[in-house]
Each structure stands twice: as structure tokens, then as C-alpha cells.
C-alpha positions in Angstrom: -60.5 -49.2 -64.4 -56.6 -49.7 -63.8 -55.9 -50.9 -67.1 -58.4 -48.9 -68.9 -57.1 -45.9 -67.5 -53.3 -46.6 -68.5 -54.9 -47.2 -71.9 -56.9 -43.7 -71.8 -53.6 -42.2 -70.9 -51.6 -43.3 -73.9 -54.8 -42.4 -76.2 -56.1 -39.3 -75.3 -53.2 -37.0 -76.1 -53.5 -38.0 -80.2 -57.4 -36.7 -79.9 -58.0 -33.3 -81.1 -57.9 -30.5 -78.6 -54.3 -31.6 -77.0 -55.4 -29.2 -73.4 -58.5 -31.3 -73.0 -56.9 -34.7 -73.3 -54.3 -33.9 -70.8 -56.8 -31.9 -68.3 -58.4 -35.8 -69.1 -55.7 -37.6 -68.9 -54.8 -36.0 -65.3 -57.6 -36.6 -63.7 -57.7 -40.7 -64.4 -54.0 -40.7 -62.8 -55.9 -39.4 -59.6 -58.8 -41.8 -60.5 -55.6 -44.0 -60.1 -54.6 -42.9 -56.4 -58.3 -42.9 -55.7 -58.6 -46.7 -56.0 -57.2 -47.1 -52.5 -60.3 -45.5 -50.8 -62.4 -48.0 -48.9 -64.8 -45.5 -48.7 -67.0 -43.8 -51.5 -65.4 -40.8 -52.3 -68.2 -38.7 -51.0 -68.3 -40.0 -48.1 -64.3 -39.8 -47.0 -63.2 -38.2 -44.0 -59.7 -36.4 -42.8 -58.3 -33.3 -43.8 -56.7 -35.0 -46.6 -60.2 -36.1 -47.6 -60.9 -32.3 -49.3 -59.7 -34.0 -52.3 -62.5 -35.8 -52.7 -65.1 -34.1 -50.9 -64.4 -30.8 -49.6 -67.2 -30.3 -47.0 -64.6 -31.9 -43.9 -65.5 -31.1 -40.4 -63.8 -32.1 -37.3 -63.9 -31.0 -33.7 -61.0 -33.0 -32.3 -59.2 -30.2 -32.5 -57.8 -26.8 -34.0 -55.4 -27.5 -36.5 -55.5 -30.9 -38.4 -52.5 -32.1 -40.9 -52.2 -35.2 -43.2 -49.8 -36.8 -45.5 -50.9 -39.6 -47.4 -48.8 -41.9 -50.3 -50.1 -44.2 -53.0 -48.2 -47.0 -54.8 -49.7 -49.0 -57.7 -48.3 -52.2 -59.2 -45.4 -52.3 -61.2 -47.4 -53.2 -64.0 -48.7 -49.9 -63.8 -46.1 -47.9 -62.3 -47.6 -45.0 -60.4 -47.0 -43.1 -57.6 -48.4 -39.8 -55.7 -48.9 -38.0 -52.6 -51.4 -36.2 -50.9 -50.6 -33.5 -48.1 -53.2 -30.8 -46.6 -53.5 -28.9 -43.2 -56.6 -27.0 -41.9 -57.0 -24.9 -39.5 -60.4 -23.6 -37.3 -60.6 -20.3 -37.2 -64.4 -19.6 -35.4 -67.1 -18.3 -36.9 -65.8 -18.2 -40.5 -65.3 -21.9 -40.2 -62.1 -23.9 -41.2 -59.5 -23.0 -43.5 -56.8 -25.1 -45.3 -54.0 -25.6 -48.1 -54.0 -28.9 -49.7 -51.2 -30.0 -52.3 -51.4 -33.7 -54.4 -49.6 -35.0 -57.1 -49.2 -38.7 -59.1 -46.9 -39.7 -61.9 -46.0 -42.4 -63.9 -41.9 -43.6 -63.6 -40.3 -45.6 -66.2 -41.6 -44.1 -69.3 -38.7 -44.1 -72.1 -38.5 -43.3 -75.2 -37.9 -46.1 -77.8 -36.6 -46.8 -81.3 -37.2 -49.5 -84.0 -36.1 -51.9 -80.7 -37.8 -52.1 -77.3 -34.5 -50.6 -75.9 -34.5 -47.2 -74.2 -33.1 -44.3 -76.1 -32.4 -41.2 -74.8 -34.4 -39.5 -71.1 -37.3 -41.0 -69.4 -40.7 -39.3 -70.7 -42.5 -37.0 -67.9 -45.8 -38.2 -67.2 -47.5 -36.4 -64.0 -50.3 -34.3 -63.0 -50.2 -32.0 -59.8 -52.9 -30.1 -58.0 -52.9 -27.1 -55.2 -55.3 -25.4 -53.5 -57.3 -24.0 -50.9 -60.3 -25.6 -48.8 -63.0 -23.8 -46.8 -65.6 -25.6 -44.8 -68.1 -24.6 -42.1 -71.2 -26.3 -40.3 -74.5 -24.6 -41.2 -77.8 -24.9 -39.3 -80.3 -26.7 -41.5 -82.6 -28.4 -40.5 -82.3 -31.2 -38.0 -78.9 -33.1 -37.8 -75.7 -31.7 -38.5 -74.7 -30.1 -41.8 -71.2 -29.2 -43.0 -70.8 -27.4 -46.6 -67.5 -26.9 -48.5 -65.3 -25.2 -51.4 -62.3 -26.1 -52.8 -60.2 -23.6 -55.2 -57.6 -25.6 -56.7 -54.7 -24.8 -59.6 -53.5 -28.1 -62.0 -51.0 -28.8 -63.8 -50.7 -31.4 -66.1 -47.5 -33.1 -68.0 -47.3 -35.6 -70.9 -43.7 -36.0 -72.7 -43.3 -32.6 -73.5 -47.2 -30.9 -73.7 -48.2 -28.8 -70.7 -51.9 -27.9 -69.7 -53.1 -25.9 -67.0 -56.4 -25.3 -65.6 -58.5 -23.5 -62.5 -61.5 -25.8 -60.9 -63.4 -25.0 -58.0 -65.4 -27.8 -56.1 -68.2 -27.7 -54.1 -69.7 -30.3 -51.5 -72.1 -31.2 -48.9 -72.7 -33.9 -46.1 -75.7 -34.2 -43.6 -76.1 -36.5 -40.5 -79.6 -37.0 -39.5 -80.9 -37.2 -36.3 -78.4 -39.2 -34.0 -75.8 -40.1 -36.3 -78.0 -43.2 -38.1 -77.9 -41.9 -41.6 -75.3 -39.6 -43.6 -75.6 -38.4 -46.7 -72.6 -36.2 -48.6 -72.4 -35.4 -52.3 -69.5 -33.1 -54.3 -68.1 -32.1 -57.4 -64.5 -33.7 -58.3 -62.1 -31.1 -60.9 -65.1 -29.7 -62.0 -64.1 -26.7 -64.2 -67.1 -27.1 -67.1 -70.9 -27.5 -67.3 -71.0 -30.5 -68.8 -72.5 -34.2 -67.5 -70.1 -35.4 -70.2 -66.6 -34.4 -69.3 -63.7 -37.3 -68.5 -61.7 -34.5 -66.4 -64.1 -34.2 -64.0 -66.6 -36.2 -61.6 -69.3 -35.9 -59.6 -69.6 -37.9 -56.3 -72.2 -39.1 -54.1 -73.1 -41.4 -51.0 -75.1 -42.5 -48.5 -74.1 -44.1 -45.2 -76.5 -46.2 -42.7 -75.7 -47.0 -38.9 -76.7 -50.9 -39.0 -75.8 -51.2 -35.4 -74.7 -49.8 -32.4 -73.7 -51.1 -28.6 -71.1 -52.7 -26.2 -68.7 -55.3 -27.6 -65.7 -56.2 -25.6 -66.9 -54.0 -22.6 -66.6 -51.3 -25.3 -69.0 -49.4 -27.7 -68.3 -50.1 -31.2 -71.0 -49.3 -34.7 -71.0 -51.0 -37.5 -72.2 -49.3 -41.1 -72.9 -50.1 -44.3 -72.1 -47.3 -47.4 -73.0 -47.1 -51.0 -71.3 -44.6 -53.3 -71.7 -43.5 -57.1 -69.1 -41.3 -59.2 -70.7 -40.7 -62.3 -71.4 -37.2 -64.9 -67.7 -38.3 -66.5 -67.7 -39.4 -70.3 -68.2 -43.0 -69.5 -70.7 -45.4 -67.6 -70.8 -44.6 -63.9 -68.3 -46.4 -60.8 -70.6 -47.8 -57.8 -69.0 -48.1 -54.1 -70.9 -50.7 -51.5 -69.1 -51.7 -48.7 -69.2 -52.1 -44.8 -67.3 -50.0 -41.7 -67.0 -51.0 -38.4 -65.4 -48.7 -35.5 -64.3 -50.0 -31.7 -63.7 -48.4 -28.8 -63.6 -45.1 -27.4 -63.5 -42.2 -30.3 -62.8 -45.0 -32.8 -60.0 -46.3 -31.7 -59.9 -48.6 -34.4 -61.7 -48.7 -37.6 -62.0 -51.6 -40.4 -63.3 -50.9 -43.8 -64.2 -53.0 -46.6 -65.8 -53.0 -50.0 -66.2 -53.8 -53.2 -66.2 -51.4 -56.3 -68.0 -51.7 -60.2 -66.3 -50.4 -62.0 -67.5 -48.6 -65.6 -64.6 -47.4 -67.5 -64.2 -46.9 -71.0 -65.0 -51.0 -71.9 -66.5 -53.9 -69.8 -67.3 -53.1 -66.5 -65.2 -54.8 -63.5 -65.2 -55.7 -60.1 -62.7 -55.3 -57.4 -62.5 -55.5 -53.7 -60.4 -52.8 -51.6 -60.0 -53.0 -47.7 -58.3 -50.4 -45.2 -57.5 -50.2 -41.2 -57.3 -46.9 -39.3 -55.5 -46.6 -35.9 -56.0 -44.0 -33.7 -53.1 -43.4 -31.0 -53.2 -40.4 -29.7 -53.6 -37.2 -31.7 -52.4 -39.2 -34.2 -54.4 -41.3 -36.7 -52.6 -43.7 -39.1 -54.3 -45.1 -42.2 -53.2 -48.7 -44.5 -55.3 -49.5 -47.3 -55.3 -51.9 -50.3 -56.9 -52.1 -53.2 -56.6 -55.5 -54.6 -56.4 -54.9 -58.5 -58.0 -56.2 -61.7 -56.9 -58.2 -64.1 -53.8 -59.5 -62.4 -52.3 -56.0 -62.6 -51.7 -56.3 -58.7 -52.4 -54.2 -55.9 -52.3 -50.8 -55.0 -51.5 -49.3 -51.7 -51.9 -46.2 -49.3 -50.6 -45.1 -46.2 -51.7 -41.9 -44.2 -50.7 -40.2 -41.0 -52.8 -37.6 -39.3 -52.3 -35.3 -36.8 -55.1 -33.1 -34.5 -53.9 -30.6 -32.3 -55.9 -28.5 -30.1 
């Protein structure tokens, strides 16, 4: 996926319709930030997770914050950020602002020589918006719903395209927290199964096992995870959780992602940690590449106040 989405990006603007190859061409450099995620996309959790699935619910506290960063390998040469806040505000459920954006550095332009003439060339895509979610009654479990209204801007060299998208998701816990399942749209802004600037996400999580361990309670899960209704042959997510000690405390992830992409599918592993200390919750992942592009990296701090 990492190489064929560079590839995708220096392709796509020559195709006709110049606006749809960049709307494209934006969302694979988040597909690029979203390769750190040891989680299905569906499935993530944190106020910073309304990127991917905008039905986030939390009752640690009244106002939540994150700020998240993403490095890929030199080969590659990206970079973003990711930075929300919500807030709960009763009956209407919680509110929030959430602001992202990922670019490509050292870009230049070149002559009949590989040597750099003239400025480096702009290659970026940003997104910001507002999140809504609220629990609903439905049934037994616990159900939390979601919207996301989001304005993007996309830049290659010197073309420009903008574009509205509004996203929509859903996750349900059965029973007593043994099975979840969550499913949302990703930049959708078309009706169309077909459409490589948008996805649509889905996942299913299973508690495998539950009790004391170190005079502590911790669970293990296990996850699975599609992305899929996006121009090309669907990604699948399986991996495993585990979570010690008292509200989490500590949390390992770990999977491994198929990736379909625009040519041969791949395979590659990705792994993260979460710390809680406090009101604070601090997140390291790595995904660890394909093709001996080299890994890619994330690191997020959250914050719940009550």
C-alpha cells in the first residue's frame, strides 16, 4: 500500500477530471497516516479516533483532547498531525472540532539533471471539522452513533481542490462487553462503491478472555477489520489486544494487515502500546513497512478532564 500509494499520487493528477484526482490523491496520503493504527479503523477509540470512526464515546470525563503525529520513512517522506477536542454536553451528547493534515517534504522540481531547480513542490492535504456523537438506547448493550462534517483541502504543485464530506458511524457492545461491532463511512462525499477518495470501514471485536493476572484484572481480544467500497480490492485488519490493570492501565496491540492496493496484495505487521497515567493517556505505534520502504511511526497524548 505504501509504495502503491506514492505511485497513485504521482499518477492520478495526469487523469482526466484534475478535482477528482486530487480529492484521490488526498485521501491515500491519510491512507498513509492510517497505517500506524493497530486497530481496524472501525473499531479505534480516543477523541482523535473521529477520524476514522466518528461514533466515539467516553465517560472518563467531560472534555477530552488529543494530539497525535505520524512520520513515515524517508523513502517515502511523509508527515501529518491529527488534533481534536470534544466536549459532553448532556442530553444532546458530545460535541467536538477535529483538525488533521499530511504532506509530502522534499518534492523539487528538476531539469534535464536530477538536480533541484528552483522551490520545493507543495504536496499536502488538510481536513477540518466538526464531530457529534451520542449513546442511543437500542436494544440490549450499549450503542453510540456519530456524524462528522468535515471541509478538505487538497494541494499538488500548483492545482488546488476542495471538497465538503460528511461521515457517519456506528458501534454496539453486546451484552457485557464480549462482542463489539462498529462500522463508518471515511471522506465519503459521493454515492458510489467505486470511489478512491473515500472508504468505508468495518469491524468486529471478541473478548477471548477475561480475569486476574498479576493480582490484577486484565482482557485479552481478538479484532478483524475490512476497508473496502474504494476503487480497488479491499484492506483486511486481524489482530489481538490485550489490556492490564485497573481502567486499562496498559494496553498492547498487535496485528497484521492485507493489504489490496492498486497491484499485488501485501502483508505487513503493525504493533502499538498505550499508557495510561493519570488523565493522561499516551499512545506509540509502529507500522513496520513493505517492501523495505521502512517503518512508520505515531505518537499521541490524550487528556480527560472532568
Amino acid at each position: 500500500m505504501q509504495r502503491g500509494i506514492v505511485s497513485a499520487l504521482v499518477v492520478l493528477p495526469f487523469f482526466p477530471g484534475a478535482a477528482s484526482a486530487q480529492e484521490a490523491a488526498g485521501a491515500a496520503l491519510w491512507r498513509l497516516a492510517g497505517t500506524t493504527l493497530p486497530v481496524p479503523p472501525a473499531l479505534a477509540t480516543g477523541p482523535a479516533a473521529v477520524l476514522w470512526n466518528p461514533a466515539q464515546r467516553d465517560d472518563s470525563g467531560r472534555t477530552h483532547a488529543a494530539l497525535e503525529a505520524v512520520q513515515t520513512p524517508s523513502a517515502i517522506g511523509a508527515s501529518g498531525m491529527l488534533a481534536a477536542v470534544r466536549f459532553r454536553t448532556g442530553r444532546l451528547g458530545d460535541l467536538g472540532l477535529v483538525y488533521g493534515r499530511v504532506g509530502l517534504s522534499d518534492l523539487t522540481r528538476t531539469g534535464d539533471t536530477p538536480d533541484p531547480v528552483g522551490s520545493e513542490v507543495p504536496v499536502y492535504t488538510y481536513a477540518v471539522g466538526a464531530t457529534w456523537s451520542r449513546g442511543v438506547a437500542l436494544g440490549s448493550g450499549s450503542t453510540t452513533v456519530g456524524a462528522t462534517l468535515a471541509f478538505h483541502e487538497t494541494r499538488l504543485d500548483t492545482d488546488r481542490a476542495n471538497r465538503w464530506t460528511m461521515d457517519v458511524g456506528a458501534s454496539h457492545t453486546f451484552g457485557d462487553d464480549r462482542l463489539r461491532v462498529a462500522a463508518a463511512t471515511h471522506f465519503f462525499s459521493s454515492l458510489s462503491t467505486a470511489n478512491p477518495a473515500q472508504d468505508a470501514y468495518a469491524g468486529v471485536e471478541y473478548r477471548l478472555w477475561g480475569g486476574p493476572l498479576w493480582g490484577d484484572r486484565a482482557v485479552l481480544r481478538a479484532r478483524y477489520g475490512i476497508a473496502f467500497a474504494h476503487a480497488f480490492s479491499a484492506d483486511h485488519h486481524l489482530g489481538l489486544g490485550g489490556e492490564f490493570g485497573k481502567g486499562a492501565a496498559l494496553a498492547l496491540d498487535a496485528a497484521v494487515v492485507r493489504e489490496g492496493g492498486y497491484g499485488a496484495p501485501s502483508w505487513r505487521p503493525v504493533g502499538g502500546i498505550r499508557l495510561r497515567v493519570g488523565k493522561y493517556r499516551i499512545t506509540l505505534a509502529r507500522d513496520a513497512g513493505v517492501n523495505d520502504l521502512g517503518s512508520a511511526y505515531r505518537v499521541g497524548v490524550e487528556a480527560h478532564f472532568r
